[in-house]
N, C-alpha and C positions, 0 to 999 in steps of 0.2 A: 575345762568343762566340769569337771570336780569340784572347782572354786563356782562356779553359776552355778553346780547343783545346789550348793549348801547355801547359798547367797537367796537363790529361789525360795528354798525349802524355808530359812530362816523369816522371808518374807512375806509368806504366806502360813499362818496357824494352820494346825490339821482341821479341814472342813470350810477354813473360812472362805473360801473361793464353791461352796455349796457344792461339795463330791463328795459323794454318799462313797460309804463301801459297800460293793455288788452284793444285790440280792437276789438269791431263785426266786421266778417265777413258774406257775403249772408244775407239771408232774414233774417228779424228781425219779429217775430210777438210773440201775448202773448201767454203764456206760464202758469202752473203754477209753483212758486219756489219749485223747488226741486234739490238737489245735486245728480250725479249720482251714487253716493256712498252708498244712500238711496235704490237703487234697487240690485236684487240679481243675483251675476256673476257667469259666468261661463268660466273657463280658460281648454284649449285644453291642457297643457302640459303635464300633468300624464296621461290624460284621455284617448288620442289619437296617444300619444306615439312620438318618435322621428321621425317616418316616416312619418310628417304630408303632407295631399294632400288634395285637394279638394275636392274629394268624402267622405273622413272621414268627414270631419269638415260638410260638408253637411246632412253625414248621421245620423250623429250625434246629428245634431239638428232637424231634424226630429224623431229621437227616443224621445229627451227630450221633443218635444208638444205633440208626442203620452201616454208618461209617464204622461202626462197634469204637466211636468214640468216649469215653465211660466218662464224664464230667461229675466232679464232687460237689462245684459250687458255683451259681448262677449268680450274675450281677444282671438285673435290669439297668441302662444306661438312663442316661438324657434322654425324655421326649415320650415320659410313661404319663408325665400330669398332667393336671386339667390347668391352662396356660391361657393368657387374654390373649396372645397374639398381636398384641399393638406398637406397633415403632417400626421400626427398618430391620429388627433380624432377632435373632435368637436373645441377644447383648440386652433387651429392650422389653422383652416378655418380663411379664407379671403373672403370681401362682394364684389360682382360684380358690382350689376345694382340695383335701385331703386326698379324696378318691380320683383314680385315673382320669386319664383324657376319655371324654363318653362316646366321641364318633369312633377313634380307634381300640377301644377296650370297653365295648359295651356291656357287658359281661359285668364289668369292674373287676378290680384285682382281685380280691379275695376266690372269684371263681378258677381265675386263670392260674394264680397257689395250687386251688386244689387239683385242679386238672393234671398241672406237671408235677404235684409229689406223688397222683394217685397213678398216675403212666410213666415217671421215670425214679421209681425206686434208688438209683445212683445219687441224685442229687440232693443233697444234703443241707446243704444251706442256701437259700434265695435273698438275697440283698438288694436293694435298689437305690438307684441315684437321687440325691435332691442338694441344691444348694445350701449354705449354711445359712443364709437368708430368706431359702425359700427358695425361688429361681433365680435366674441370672440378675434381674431386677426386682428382685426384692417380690411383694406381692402386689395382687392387680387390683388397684385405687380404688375398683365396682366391686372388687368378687365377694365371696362369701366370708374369707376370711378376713377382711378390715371389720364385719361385723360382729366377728366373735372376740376379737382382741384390738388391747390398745397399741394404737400404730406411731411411726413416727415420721418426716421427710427428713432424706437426706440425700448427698450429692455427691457423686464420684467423680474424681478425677481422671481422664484417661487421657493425660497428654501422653504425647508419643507412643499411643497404642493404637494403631491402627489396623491392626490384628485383630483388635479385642476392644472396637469402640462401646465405654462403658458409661461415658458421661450421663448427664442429666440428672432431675432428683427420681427419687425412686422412694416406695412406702416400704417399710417393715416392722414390725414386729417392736412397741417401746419394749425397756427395758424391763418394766413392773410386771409382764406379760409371760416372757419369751420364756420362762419356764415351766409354765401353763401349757403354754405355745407345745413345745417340743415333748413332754408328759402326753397330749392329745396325740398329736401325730404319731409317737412311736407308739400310745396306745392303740390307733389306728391298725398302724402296720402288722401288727403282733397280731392283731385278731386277724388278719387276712392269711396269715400263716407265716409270711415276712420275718425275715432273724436274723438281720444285717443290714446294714445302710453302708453307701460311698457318698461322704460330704465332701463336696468338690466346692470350689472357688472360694475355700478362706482367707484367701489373704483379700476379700472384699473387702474386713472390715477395714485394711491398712489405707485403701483408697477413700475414704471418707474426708473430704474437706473442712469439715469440721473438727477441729480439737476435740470437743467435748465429747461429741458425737463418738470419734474412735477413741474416748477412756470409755464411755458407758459401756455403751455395745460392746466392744471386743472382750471385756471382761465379762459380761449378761450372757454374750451369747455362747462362748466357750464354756461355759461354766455348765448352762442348761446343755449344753450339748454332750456333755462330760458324765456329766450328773444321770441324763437319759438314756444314753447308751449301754451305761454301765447297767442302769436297772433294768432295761427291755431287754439286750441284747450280750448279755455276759455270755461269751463262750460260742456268739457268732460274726460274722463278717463284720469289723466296725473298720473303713480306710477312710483315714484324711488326705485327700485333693487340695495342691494348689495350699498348701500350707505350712510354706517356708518362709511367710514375713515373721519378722524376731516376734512381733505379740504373742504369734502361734507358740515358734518356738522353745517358748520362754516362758508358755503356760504350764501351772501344775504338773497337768496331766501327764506332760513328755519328760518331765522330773523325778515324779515318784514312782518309785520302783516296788510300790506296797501294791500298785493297780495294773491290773491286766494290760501287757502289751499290747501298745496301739501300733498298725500298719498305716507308713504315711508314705505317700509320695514321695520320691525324692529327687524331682526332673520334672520342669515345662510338660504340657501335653506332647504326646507321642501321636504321628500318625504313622499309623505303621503301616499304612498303602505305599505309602511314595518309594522313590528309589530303585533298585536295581540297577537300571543302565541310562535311568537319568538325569538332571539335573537334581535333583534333589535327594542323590546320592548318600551326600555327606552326612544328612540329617542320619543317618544310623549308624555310626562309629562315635558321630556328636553324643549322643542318646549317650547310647554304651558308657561312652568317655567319661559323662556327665556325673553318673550315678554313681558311678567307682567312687568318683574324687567328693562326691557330697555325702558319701558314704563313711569318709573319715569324720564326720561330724555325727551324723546319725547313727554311728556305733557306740556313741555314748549317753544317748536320749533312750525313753522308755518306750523305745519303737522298732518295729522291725522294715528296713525300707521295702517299699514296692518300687521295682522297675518298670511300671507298667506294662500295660498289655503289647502281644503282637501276633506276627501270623505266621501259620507253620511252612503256609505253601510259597512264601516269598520268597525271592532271590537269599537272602538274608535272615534266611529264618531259621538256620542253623547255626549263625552268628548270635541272634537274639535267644536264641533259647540257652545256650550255654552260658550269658550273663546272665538270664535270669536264675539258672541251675546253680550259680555259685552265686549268686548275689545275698543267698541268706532268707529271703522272702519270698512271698507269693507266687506261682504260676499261671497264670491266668492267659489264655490264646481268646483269639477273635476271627476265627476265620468263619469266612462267608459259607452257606451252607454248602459243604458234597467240596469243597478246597481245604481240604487238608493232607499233609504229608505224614502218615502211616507210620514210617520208619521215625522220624525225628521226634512223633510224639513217643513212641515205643522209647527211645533213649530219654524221653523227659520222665516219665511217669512208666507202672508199674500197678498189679493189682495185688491187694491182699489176699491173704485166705479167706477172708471174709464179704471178697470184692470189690471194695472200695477204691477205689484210683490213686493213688497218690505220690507225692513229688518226692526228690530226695534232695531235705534241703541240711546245709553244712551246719553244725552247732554252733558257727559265728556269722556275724556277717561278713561278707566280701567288699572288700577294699580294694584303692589301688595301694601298690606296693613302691609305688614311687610318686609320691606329692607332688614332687616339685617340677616335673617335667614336663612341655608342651608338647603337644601331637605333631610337630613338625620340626622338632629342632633336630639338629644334627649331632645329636646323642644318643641317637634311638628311638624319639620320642614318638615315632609312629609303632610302637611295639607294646602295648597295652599289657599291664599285668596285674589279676587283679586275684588278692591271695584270700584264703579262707580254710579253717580247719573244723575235724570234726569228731568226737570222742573225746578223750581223756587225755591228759597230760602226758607224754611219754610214749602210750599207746597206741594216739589216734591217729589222724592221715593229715597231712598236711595238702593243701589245693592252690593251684596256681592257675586260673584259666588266662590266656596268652590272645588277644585278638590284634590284628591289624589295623590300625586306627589312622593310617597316614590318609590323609584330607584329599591328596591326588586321587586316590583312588588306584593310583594301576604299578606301585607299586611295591614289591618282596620287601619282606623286612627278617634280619635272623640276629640271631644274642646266641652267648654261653649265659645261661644262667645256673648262679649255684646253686646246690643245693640245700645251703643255710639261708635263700630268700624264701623258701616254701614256709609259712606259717607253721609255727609249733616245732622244728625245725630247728635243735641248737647245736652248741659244739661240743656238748656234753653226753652222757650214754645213753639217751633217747630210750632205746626198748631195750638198756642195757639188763632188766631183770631176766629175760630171756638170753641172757649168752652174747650176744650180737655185737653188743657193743658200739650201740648206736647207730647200727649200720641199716641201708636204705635203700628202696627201689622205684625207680618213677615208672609208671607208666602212662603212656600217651592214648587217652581216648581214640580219638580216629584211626590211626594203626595199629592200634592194639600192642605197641611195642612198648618191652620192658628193657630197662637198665639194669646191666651188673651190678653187683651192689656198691653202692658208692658210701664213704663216711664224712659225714660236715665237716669241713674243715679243712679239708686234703685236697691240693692242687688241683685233682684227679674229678673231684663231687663237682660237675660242670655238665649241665643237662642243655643239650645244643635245641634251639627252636628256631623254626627256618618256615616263617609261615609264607604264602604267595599273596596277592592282593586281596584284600578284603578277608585273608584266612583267618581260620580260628581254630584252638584245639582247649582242651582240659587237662591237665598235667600232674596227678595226685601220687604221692610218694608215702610210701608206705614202710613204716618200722620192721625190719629184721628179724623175728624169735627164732635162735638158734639151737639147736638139741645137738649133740656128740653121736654119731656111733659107730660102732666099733670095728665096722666090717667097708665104712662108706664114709669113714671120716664128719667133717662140720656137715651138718643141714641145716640151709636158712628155708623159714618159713613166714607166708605172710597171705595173712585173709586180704584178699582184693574186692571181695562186696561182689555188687553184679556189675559185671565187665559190658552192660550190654549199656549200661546208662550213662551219659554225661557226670553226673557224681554218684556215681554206686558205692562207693564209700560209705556216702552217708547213708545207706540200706543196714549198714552192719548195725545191730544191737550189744551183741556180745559175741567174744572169740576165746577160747580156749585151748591150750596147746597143749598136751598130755602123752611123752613118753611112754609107753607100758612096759611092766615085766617079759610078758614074752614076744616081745624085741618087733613089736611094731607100735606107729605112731597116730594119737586120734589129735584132726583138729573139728572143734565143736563148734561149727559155728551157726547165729542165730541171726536172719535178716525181714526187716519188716515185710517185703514183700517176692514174691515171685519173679523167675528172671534166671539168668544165667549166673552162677556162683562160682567165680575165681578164685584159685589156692594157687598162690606162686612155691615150686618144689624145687630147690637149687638141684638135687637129682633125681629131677622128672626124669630125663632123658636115660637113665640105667635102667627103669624101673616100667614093667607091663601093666594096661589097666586091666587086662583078662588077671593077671595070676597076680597080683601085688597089692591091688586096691580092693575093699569095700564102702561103699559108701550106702548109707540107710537115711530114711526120713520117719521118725515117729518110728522107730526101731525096728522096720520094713526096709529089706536092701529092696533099691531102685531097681529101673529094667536098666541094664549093661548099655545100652544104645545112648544112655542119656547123660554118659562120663566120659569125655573124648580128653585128648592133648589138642591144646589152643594153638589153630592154624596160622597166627600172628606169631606167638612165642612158645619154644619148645617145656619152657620152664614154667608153662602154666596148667594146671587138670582145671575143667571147664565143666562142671554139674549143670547141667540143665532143669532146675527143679519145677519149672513151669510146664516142663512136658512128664514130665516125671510126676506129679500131682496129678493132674489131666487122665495119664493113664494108669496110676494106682488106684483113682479115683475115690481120692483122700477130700474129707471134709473139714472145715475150720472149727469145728464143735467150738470149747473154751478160748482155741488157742485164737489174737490175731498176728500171727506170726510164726516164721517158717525155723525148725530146727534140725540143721545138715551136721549128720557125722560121717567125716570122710576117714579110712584108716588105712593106713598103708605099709609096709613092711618096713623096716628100718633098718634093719638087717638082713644081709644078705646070706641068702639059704644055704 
């Protein structure tokens, strides 16, 4: 992939493929750095169904603030535009006008913007779907837009797509145009309030029957498409759909690394209704499967993958949300309004001080950890492992989330896995500047269970996973800092993030470990969001929280109610800083982000 980078790079002069570098538009004020990929979306396509209108998507998000579901980022789906409706189905539709469809959005969009930014303050960016063509077929032969631009015929091929019958010729956009074209539109959108688009079905242009046809266009249109995003949309929702033919691949954009990361698909559509107990099972292990392993390629592209959407309240939505938790990218659910599961979204997301919702996602992408193995062979290959790390060299936490992927369905799968397959994870001193000696502790999301400490390399560093049919857990292992004392011998120490989340890890900012002179220990640690705060204490269990521990926030000791010992592991103290805000009734002034000093005696009295 380093050899196609340079080989791209070298093949393309800077600009010559018409990619501006981003420019603000409107007002400019401070802000704090955050990507909107950080907060948790929510996409109308499943949820709301094919017949989208305005009073849905309305009512909709007034069920998810009653649910006290906090959404950061709204994707309008498929079936917002004004569309001909002509042919046998969706496959067949031609796009009219810029502005919505007028029987379901009378209103038009720009009203319906301001409606939900002026009633749901949480949501932060509004994004909407459109074809890279326009619609599925291109634009409608009558409508308004063949008048404003030069257009061209062309033909799709859809043999052996019966899925996705795409055939016939279809009008769009010449080439001399489409940058006009797509300058108008996102002009359009931006004044509605609009600050993201989902360009789905790119790999249209690969279906073009014509040679000439797919060198013009697929270069024209990527280009304009490149080109406008960047300048309408820098620093909101921009995801590419359906855009893993090599053209896409192998454009610029997923190359240079000078230009804001693009979120692209990296899997067929998902429908995340199906399944549970029946025949269409399989389709969500498939998914899962999929993304891991196309994910060794798109950790080298200038993209972050999306697993696409799904739903909390499904059979399997406890499955899906922990791929998406360690996949590296977006969060985004779909569920139907007043169906959502409470607890699972609680483990996906987290609020700030500030209130903002947001995901905890790993500072790498997530992989599978094993390439070359099939979901059914008889080497384990129904045992999914798919690894991700997050922090610093040395410091940071290695993740391994573990699903069940065997095709039957029904069933157990179990491994030793060591603990030199956890990403970041070597045979050398790891957090050896703290004492420790590279030494490590896994623990397992859903029981809450920690491992003694285990060293890479040692017969002994072998983390047993024993999942049941269709199970799933999150497996993150955590560097050792050791301090000496003199009364208690070794103490290992280790920030566990909020224990309450699928990757709470990636909550941590900064950790600090600091011995003091008179003979107790602070660890300092700093996490984006609220939630429960885990300290692993090799001797928790000698030591009282009445008489042994302080713990403060913003250099206010907490109420005593809200420091327990972790009823999973005795080696854990369990800060509750979310109730603990709540009833100090602490505000976020400058700060967006929470700062826990816990201190404890180090020596014995």
């Amino acid at each position: 992939m380093y050899h196609a980078r340079t080989l791209v790079t070298a093949a393309n002069a800077p600009n010559s493929h018409g990619i501006a570098s981003p420019t603000a538009e409107g007002d400019v004020g401070p802000q704090w750095y955050e990507n909107w990929y950080d907060g948790l979306g929510y996409c109308t396509w499943n949820s709301l169904g094919q017949q989208l209108t305005e009073e849905k998507i309305l009512n909709a998000l007034d069920t998810l603030a009653e649910n006290k579901v906090n959404i950061s980022n709204l994707i309008i789906d498929d079936n917002w535009q004004d569309i001909d409706y002509r042919g046998d189905g969706q496959w067949q539709y031609g796009w009219n006008d810029f502005e919505a469809e007028p029987r379901a959005f009378p209103r038009g969009l720009e009203a319906l913007v301001s409606d939900i930014r002026s009633k749901h303050k949480n949501i932060q960016h509004i994004a909407v779907w459109h074809a890279l063509l326009g619609y599925w077929a291109g634009l409608a032969p009558s409508g308004p837009l063949v008048k404003r631009y030069e257009t061209v015929q062309v033909s799709r091929d859809d043999t052996q797509k019966s899925h996705l019958p795409i055939g016939n010729a279809m009008t769009v956009v010449a080439p001399s145009d489409v940058q006009d074209f797509y300058e108008d539109f996102y002009r359009f959108l931006t004044s509605c309030g609009i600050d993201g688009v989902k360009t789905d079905a790119q790999y249209m242009l690969d279906t073009l029957t014509q040679p000439a046809a797919r060198r013009t266009l697929t270069s024209s249109y990527l280009d304009a498409w490149t080109s406008s995003t960047l300048g309408h949309f820098a620093g909101g929702p921009v995801v590419a759909g359906m855009a893993l033919s090599p053209p896409t691949l192998f454009h610029p954009r997923l190359f240079r690394t000078s230009l804001p990361q693009i979120v692209c698909r990296t899997s067929d559509d998902f429908v995340p209704t199906g399944g549970g107990d029946d025949s269409d099972d399989d389709a969500h292990p498939w998914h899962v499967w999929t993304n891991a392993h196309n994910a060794l390629l798109a950790q080298h592209l200038n993209a972050l993958p999306d697993w696409d959407m799904f739903q909390t309240a499904h059979p399997r939505g406890g499955f899906h949300a922990a791929a998406r938790c360690v996949s590296g990218g977006p969060v985004c659910v779909t569920d139907p309004p007043g169906q959502h599961d409470e607890e699972l979204l609680r483990q996906i997301a987290g609020a700030t001080p500030r209130g903002r919702t947001v995901v905890f996602r790993p500072s790498t992408v997530g992989r599978t950890l094993d390439a070359y193995s099939s979901r059914a062979d008889g080497g384990g290959g129904g045992l999914l492992k798919v690894g991700a790390y997050h922090g610093r060299a040395g410091t940071g936490t290695g993740i391994v989330a573990v699903f069940n992927v065997d095709p039957r369905g029904n069933r157990p799968v179990a491994e030793l896995l060591p603990l030199a397959r956890f990403p970041g994870v070597g045979t050398g001193t790891g957090a050896g500047e703290g004492g420790a000696g590279g030494r490590y502790v896994v623990r397992a999301h859903r029981s809450g269970k920690v491992t003694p400490p285990l060293r890479p390399g040692s017969p002994a560093a072998l983390v047993t996973v024993s999942l049941e049919a269709k199970g799933w857990d999150v497996l993150s292992a955590y560097p050792l800092h050791a301090v000496q004392s003199g009364t208690r011998g070794e103490v290992l120490l280790a920030n566990l993030g909020l224990v309450g989340k699928m990757t709470g890890c990636a909550a941590v900012l900064r950790t600090v470990f600091e011995a003091r002179e008179n003979g107790r220990m602070l660890v300092d640690a700093t996490v984006k969001a609220l939630g429960v705060l885990g300290v692993y204490i090799s001797v928790l269990p000698e030591l009282s929280i009445n008489d042994d521990f302080m713990v403060t926030i913003r250099g206010q000791p907490i109420p005593p109610h809200t420091v327990s010992v972790s009823r999973q592991d005795e080696r854990v103290l369990e800060v509750d800083i979310e109730t603990a805000w709540t009833e100090m009734g602490l505000e976020s002034g400058w700060a967006n982000e929470v700062q826990v000093k816990v201190y404890f005696a180090l020596e014995k009295k």
